[in-house]
C-alpha positions as protocol buffer text, in pm:
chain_id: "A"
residue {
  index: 1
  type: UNK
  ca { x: 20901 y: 17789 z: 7161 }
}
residue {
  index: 2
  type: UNK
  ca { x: 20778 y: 17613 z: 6857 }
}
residue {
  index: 3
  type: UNK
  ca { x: 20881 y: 17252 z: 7008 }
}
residue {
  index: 4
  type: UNK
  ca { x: 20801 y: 17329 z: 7376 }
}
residue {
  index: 5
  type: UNK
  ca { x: 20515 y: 17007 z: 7462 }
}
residue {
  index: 6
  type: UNK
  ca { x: 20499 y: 17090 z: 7854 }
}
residue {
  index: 7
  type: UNK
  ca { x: 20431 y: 17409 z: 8085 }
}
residue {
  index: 8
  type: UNK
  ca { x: 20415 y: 17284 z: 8468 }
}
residue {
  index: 9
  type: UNK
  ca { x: 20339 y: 17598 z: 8615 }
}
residue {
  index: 10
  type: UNK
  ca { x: 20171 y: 17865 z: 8390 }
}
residue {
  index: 11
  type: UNK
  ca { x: 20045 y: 18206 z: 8586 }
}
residue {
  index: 12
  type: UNK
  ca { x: 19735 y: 18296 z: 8477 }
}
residue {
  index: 13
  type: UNK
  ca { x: 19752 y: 18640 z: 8362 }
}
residue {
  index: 14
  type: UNK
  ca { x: 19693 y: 18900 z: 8082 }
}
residue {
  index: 15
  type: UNK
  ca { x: 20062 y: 18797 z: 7964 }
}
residue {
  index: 16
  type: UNK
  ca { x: 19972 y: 18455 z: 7950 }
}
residue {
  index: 17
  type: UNK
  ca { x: 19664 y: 18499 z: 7741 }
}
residue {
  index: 18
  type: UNK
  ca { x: 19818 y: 18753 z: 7479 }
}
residue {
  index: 19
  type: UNK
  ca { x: 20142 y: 18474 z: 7421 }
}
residue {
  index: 20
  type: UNK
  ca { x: 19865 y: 18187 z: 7360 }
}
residue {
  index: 21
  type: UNK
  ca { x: 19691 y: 18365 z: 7209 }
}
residue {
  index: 22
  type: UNK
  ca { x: 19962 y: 18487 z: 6959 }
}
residue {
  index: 23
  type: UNK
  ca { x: 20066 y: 18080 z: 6878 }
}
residue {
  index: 24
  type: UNK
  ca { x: 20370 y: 18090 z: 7118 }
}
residue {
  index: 25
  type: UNK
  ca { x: 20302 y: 17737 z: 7209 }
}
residue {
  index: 26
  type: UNK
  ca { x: 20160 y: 17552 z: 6876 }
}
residue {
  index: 27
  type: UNK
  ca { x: 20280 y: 17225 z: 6956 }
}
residue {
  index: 28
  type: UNK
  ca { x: 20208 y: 17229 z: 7328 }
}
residue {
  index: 29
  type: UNK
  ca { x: 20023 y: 16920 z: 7503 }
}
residue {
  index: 30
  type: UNK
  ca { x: 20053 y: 16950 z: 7891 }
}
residue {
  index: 31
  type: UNK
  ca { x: 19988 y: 17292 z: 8035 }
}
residue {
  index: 32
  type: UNK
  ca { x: 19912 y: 17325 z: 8431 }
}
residue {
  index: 33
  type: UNK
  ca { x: 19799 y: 17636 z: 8477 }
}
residue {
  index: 34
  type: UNK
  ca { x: 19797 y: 17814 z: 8868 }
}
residue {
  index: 35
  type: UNK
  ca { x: 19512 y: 18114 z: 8930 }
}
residue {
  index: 36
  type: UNK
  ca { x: 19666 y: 18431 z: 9130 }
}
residue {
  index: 37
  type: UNK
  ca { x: 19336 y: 18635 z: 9097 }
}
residue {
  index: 38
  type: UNK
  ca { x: 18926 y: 18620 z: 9148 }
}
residue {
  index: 39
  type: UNK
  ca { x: 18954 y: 18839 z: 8810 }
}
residue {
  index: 40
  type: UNK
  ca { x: 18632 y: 18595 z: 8627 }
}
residue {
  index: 41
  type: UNK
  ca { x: 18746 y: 18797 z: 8290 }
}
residue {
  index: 42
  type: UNK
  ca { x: 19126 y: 18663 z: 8339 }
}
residue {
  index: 43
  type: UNK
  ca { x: 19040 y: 18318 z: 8407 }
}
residue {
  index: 44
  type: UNK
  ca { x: 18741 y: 18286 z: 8137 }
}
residue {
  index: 45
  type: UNK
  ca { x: 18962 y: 18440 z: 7841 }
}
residue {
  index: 46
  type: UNK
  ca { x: 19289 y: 18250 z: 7907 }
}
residue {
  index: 47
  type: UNK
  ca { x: 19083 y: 17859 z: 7966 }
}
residue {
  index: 48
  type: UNK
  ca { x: 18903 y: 18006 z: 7580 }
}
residue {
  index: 49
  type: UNK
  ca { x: 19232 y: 18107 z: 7419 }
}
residue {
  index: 50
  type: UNK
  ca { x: 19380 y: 17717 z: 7547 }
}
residue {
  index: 51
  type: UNK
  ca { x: 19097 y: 17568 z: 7268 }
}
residue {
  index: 52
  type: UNK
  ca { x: 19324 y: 17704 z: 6990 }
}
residue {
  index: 53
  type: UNK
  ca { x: 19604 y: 17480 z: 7124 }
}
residue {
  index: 54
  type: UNK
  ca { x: 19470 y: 17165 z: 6914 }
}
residue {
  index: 55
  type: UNK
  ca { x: 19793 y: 16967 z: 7020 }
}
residue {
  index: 56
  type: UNK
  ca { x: 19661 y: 17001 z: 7406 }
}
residue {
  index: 57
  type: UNK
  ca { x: 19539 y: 16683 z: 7550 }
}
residue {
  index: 58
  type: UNK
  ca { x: 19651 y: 16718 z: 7953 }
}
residue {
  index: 59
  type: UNK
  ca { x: 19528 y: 17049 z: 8150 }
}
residue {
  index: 60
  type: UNK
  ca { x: 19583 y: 17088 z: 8494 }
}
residue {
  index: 61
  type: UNK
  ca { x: 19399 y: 17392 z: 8706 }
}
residue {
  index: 62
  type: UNK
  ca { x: 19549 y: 17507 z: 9068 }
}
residue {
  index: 63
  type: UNK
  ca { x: 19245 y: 17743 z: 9173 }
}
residue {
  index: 64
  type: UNK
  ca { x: 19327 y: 17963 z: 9505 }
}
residue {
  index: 65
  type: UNK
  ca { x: 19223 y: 17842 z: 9804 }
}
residue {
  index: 66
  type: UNK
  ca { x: 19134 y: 18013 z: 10174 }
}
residue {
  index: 67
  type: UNK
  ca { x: 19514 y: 18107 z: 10226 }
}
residue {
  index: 68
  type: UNK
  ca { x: 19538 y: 18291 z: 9898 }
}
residue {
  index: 69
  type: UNK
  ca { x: 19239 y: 18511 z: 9989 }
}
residue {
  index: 70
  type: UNK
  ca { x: 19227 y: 18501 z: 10340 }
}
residue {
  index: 71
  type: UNK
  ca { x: 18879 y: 18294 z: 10446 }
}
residue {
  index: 72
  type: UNK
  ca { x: 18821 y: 18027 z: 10695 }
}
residue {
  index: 73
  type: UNK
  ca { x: 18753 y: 17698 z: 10555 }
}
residue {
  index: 74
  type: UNK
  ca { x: 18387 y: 17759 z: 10583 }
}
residue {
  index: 75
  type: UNK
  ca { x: 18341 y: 18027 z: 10347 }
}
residue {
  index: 76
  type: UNK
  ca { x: 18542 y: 17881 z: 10101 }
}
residue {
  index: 77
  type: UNK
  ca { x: 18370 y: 17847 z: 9702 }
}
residue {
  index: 78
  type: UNK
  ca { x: 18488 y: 17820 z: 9388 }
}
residue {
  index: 79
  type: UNK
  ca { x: 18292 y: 18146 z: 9296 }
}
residue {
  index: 80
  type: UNK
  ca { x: 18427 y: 18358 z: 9621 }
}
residue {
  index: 81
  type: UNK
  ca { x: 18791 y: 18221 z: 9586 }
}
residue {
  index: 82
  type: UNK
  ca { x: 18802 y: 18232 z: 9185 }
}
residue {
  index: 83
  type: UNK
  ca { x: 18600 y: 18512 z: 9096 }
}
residue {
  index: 84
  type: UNK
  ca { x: 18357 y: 18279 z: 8863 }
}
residue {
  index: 85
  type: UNK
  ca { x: 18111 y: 17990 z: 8920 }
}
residue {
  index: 86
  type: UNK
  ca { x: 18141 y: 17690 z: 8871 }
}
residue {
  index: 87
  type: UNK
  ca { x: 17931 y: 17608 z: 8571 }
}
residue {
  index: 88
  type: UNK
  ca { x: 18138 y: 17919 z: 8432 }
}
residue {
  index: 89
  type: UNK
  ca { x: 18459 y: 17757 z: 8476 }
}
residue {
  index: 90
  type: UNK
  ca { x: 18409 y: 17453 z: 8282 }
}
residue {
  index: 91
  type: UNK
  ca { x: 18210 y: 17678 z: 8033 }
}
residue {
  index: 92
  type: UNK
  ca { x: 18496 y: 17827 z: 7911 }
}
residue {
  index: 93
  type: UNK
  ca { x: 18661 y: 17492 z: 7816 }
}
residue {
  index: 94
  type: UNK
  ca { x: 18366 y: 17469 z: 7594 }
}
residue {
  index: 95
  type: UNK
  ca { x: 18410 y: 17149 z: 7306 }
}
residue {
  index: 96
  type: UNK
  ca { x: 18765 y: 17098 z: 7410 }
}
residue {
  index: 97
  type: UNK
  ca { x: 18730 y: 16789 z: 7190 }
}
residue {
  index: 98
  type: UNK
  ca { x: 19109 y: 16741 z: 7220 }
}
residue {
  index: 99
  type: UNK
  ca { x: 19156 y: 16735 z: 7608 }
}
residue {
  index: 100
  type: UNK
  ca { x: 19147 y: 16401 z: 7767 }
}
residue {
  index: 101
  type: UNK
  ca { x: 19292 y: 16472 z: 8113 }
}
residue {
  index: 102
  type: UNK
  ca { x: 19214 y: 16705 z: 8339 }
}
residue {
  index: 103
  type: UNK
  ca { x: 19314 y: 16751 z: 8672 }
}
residue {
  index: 104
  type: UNK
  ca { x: 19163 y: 17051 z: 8892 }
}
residue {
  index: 105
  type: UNK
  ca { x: 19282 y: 17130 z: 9220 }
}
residue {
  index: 106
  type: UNK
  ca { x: 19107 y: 17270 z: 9523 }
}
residue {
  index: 107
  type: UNK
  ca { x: 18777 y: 17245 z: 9316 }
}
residue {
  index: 108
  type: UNK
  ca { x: 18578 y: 17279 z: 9671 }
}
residue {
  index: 109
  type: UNK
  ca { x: 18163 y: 17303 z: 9547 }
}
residue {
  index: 110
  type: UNK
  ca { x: 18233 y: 17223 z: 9176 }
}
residue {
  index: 111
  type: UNK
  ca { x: 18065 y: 16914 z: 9193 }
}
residue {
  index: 112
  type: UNK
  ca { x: 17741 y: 17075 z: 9405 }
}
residue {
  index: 113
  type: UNK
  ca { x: 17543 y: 17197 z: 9038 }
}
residue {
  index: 114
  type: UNK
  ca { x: 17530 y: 16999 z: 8693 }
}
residue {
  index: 115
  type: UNK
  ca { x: 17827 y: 17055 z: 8490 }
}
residue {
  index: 116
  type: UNK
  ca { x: 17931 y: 16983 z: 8171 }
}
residue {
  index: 117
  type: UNK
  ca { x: 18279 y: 16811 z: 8106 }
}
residue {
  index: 118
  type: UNK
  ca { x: 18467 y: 16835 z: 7804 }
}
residue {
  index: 119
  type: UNK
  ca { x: 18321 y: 16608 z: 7582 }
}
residue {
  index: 120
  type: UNK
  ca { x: 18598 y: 16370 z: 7547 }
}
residue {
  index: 121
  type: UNK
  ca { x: 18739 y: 16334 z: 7930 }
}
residue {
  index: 122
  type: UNK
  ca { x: 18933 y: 15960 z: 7991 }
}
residue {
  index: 123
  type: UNK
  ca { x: 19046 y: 16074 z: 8336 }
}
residue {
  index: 124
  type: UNK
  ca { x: 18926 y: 16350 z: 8574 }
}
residue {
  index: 125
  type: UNK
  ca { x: 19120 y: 16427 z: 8846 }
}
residue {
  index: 126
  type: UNK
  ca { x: 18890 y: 16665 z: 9133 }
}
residue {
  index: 127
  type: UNK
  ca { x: 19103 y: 16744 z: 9429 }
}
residue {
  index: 128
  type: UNK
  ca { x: 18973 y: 16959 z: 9734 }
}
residue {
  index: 129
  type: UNK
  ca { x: 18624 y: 16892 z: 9700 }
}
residue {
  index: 130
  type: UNK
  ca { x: 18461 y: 16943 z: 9981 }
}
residue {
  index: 131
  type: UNK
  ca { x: 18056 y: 16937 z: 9926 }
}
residue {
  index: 132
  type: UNK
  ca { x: 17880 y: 16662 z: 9663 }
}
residue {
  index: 133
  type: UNK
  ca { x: 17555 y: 16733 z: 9569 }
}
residue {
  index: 134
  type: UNK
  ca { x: 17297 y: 16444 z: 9340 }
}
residue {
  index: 135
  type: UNK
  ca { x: 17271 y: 16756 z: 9117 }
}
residue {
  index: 136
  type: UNK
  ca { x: 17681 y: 16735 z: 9082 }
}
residue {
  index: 137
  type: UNK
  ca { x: 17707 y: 16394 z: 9043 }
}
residue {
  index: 138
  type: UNK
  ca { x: 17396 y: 16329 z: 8810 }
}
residue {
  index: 139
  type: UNK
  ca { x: 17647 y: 16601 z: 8596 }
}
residue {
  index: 140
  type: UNK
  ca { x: 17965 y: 16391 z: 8602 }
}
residue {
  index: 141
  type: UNK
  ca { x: 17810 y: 16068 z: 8538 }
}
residue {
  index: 142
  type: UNK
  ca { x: 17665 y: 16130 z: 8213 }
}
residue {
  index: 143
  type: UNK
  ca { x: 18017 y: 16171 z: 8033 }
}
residue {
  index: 144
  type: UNK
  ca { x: 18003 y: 15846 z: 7840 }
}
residue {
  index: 145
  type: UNK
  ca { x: 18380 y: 15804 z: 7797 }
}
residue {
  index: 146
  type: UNK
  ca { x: 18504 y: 15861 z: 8165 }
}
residue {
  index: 147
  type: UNK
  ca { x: 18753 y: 15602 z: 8219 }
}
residue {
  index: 148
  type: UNK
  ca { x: 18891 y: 15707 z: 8547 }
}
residue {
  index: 149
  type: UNK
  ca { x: 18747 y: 15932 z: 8843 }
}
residue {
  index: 150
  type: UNK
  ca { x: 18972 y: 16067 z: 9130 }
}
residue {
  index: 151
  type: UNK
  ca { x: 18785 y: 16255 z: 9375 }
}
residue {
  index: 152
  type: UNK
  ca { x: 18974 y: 16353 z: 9688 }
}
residue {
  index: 153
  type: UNK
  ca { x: 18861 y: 16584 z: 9973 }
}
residue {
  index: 154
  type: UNK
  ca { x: 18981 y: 16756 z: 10242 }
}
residue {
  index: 155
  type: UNK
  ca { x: 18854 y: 16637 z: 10579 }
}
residue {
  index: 156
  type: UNK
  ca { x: 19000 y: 16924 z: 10803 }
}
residue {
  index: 157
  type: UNK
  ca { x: 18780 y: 17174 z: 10576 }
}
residue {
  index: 158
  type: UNK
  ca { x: 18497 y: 16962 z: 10472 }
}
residue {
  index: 159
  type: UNK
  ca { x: 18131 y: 17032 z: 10623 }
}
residue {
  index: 160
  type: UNK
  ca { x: 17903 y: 16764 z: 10735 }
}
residue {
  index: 161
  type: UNK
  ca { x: 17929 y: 16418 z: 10554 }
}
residue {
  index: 162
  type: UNK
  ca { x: 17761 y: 16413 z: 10256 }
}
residue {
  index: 163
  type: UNK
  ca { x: 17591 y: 16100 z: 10053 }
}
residue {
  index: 164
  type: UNK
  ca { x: 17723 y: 15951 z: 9693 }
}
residue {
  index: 165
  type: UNK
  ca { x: 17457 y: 15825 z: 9468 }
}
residue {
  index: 166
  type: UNK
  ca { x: 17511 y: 15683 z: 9165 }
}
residue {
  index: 167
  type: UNK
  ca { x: 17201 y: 15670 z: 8983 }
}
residue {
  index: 168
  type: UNK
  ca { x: 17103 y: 15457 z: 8649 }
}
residue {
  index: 169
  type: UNK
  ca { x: 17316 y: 15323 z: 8365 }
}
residue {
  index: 170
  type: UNK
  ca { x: 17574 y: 15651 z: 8485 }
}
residue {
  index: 171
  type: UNK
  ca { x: 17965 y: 15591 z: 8420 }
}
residue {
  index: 172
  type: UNK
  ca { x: 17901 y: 15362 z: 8146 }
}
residue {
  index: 173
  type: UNK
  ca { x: 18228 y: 15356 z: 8096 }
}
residue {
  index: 174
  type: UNK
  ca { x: 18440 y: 15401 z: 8450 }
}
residue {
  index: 175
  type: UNK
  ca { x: 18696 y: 15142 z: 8506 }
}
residue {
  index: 176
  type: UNK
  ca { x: 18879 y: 15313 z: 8801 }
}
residue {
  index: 177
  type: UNK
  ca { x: 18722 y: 15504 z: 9084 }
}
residue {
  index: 178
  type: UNK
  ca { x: 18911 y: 15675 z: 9349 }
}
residue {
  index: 179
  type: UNK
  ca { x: 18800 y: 15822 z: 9651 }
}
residue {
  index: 180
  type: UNK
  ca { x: 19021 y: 16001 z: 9910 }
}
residue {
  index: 181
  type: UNK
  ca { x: 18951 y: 16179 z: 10215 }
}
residue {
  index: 182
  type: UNK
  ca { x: 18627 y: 16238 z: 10168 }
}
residue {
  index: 183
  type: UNK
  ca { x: 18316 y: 16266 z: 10414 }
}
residue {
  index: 184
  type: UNK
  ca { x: 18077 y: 16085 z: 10208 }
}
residue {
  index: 185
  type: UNK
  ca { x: 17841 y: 15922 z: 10466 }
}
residue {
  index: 186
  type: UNK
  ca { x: 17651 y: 15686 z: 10278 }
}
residue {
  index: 187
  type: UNK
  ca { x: 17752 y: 15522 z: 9912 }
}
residue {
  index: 188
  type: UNK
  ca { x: 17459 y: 15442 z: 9694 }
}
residue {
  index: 189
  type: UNK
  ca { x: 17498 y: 15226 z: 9325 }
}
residue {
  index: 190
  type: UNK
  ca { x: 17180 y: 15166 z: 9101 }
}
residue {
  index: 191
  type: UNK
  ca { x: 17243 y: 14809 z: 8934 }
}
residue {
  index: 192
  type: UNK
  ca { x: 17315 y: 14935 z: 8610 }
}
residue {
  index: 193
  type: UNK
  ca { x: 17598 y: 15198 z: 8695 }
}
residue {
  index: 194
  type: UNK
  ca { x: 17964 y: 15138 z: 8616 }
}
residue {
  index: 195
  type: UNK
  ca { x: 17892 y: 14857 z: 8475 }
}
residue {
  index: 196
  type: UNK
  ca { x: 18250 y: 14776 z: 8312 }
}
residue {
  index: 197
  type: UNK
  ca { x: 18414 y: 14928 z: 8664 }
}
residue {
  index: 198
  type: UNK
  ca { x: 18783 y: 14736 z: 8737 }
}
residue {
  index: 199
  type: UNK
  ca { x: 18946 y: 14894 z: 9026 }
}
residue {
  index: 200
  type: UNK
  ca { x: 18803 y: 15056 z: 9310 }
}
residue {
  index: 201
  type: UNK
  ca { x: 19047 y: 15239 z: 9570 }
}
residue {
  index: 202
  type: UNK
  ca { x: 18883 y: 15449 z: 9896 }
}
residue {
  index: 203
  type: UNK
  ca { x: 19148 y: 15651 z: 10097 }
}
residue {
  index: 204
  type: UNK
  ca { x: 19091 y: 15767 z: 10464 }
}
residue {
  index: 205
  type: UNK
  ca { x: 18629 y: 15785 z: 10387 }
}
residue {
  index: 206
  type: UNK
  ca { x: 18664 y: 15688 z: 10741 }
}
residue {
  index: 207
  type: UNK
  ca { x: 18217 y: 15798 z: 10796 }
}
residue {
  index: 208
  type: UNK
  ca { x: 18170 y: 15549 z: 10487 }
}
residue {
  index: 209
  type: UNK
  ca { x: 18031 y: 15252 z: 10710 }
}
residue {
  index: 210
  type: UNK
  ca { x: 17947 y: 15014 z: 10403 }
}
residue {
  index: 211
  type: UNK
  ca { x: 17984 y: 14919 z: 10075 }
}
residue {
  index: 212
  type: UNK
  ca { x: 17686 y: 14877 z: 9812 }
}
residue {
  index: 213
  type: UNK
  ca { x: 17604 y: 14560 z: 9742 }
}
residue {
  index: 214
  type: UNK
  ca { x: 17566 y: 14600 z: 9373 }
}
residue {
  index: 215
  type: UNK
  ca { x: 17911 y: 14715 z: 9369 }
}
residue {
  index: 216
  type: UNK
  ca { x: 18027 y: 14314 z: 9429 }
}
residue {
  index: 217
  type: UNK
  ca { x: 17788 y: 14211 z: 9149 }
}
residue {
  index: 218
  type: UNK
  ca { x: 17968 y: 14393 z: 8892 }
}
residue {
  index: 219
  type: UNK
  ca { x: 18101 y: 14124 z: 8677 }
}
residue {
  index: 220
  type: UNK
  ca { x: 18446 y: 14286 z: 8553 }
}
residue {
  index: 221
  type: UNK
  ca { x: 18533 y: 14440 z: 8920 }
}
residue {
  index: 222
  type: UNK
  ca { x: 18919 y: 14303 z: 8996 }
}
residue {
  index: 223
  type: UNK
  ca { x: 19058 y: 14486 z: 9308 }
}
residue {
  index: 224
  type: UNK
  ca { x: 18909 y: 14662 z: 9552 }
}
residue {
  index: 225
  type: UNK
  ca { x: 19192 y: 14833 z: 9820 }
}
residue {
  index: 226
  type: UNK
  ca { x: 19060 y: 15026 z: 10092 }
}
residue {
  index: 227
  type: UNK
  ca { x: 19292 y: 15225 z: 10349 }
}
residue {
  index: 228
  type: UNK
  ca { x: 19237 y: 15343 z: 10709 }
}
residue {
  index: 229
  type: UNK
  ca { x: 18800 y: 15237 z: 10682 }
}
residue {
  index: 230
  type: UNK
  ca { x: 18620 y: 15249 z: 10997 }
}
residue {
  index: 231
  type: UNK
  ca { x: 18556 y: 15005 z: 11261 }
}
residue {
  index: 232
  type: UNK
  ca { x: 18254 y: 14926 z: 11133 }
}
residue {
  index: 233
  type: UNK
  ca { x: 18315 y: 14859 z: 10718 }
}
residue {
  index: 234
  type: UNK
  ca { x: 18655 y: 14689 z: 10864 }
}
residue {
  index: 235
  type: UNK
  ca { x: 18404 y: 14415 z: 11029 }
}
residue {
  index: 236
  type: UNK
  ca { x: 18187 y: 14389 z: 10778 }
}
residue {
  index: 237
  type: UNK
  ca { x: 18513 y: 14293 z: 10505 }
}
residue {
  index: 238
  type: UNK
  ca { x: 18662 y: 14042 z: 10759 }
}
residue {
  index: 239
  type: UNK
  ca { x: 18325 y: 13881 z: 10701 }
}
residue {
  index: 240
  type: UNK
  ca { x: 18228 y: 13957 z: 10380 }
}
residue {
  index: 241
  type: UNK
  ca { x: 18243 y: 13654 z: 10124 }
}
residue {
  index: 242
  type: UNK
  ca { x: 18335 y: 13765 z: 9758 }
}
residue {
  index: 243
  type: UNK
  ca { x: 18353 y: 13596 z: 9423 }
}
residue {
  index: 244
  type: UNK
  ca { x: 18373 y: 13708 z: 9053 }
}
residue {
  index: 245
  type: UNK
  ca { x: 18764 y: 13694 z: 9061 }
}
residue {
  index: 246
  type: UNK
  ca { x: 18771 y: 13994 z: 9332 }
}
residue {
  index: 247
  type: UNK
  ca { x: 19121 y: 14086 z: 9519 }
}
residue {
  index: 248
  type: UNK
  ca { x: 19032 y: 14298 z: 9850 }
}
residue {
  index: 249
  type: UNK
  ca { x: 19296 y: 14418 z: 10026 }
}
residue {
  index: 250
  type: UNK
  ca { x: 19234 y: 14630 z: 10376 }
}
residue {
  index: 251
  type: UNK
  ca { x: 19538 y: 14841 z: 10483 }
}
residue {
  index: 252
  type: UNK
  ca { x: 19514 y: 14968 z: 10840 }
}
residue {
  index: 253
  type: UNK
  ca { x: 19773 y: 14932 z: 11133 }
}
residue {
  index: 254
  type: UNK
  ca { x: 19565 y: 14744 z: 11291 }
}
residue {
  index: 255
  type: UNK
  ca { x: 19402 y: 14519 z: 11048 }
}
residue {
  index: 256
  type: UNK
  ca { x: 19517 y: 14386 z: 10743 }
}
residue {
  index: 257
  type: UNK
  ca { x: 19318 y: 14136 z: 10505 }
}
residue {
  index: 258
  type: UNK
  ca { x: 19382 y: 14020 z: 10167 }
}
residue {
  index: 259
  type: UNK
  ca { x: 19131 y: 13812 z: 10028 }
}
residue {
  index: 260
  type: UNK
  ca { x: 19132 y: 13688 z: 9672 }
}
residue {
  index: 261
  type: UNK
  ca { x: 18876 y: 13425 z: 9518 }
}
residue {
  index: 262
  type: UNK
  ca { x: 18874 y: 13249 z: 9185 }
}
């Protein structure tokens, strides 16, 4: 397995530690890995024993979710679902200086405590989240070479709506934000955060009523596409004047708007 560069579904398991472990995979760079147990000893040794893979640079992480353990959607945690915390998941990755993608899957309350990223993350990937906290965010933010941020939720399982501030000179270097599905109720942007933002894409945030207004001062902003918004953000776009070279485009069966100014 000397030339093997991708795994696409990699149990996580004693078995699976002891073959990294041994150098089975020397040259590998894309591993997604899929958790079958809340054993925190499993999971913490195998995401250590991945650091000696210097080759890696894409990780992806399937946690378990309520159907794997049997919960309702309210109960649901990283910690009760996984067996480990959050700030002990992404401990384990330590100074993964090689990883630059990473893509985690039903990651629930990961962003609801400070967390530290490895240290040089271009695109993060957060999928199932359903609870942000300022703590969480004030965590993310401060990785200074974040190019791209994908957070998507889960609005069948998510609690009450939640607020997104982004707070001082935070994702100094974010040129894509995505949000999907999630119940963030009110979107807050200091003047100095993501400053060198291009693209930003929102997905079914159908509570998100408005748009910051220091989001259209951003001088480098290009597109902004939202999908399905509500009533409310949809009339405040049809009358919404824009400049600085700004495409918005509004898909929704029942409006569309494409706006573009030079």
């Amino acid at each position: 397995m000397w030339n093997l560069q991708t795994i696409s579904a990699l149990l996580l398991n004693k078995q699976a530690t002891s073959l990294i472990k041994k150098g089975t995979f020397p040259n590998i760079k894309r591993i997604r890995l899929k958790v079958v147990s809340g054993n925190n000893n499993e999971l913490s040794n195998l995401l250590q024993s991945l650091q000696q893979l210097t080759h890696l640079y894409k990780l992806g992480i399937l946690l378990r979710d309520r159907y794997d353990i049997g919960v309702d959607s309210i109960n649901e945690s990283v910690e009760r679902n996984n067996g480990c915390k959050p700030q002990e998941l992404l401990q384990s990755l330590g100074q993964f200086s090689c990883l630059t993608v990473l893509n985690i899957i039903n990651a629930l309350d990961l962003l609801t405590c400070a967390l530290t990223f490895p240290p040089n993350l271009i695109e993060l990937t957060l999928r199932g989240i359903n609870w942000i906290t300022d703590e969480g965010m004030n965590g993310l933010e401060s990785h200074t070479k974040l190019k791209i941020l994908r957070i998507s939720g889960d609005l069948i399982s998510s609690r009450n709506f939640f607020d997104l501030n982004c707070v001082g000179c935070g994702f100094p270097r974010l040129e894509v934000f995505e949000m999907e599905y999630l119940n963030v109720g009110e979107w807050r942007l200091d003047t100095d955060a993501m400053p060198r933002l291009k693209s930003l894409v929102i997905i079914h945030c159908e509570r998100l009523k408005d748009l910051p207004n220091e989001l259209w001062c951003l001088s480098g902003l290009r597109k902004v596409e939202i999908t399905k918004p509500s009533n409310q953000m949809a009339r405040m776009l049809q009358n919404l004047e824009i400049g600085n070279r700004i495409q918005l485009v509004i898909d929704d069966p029942e409006i569309f708007i494409f706006k573009s100014k030079f």
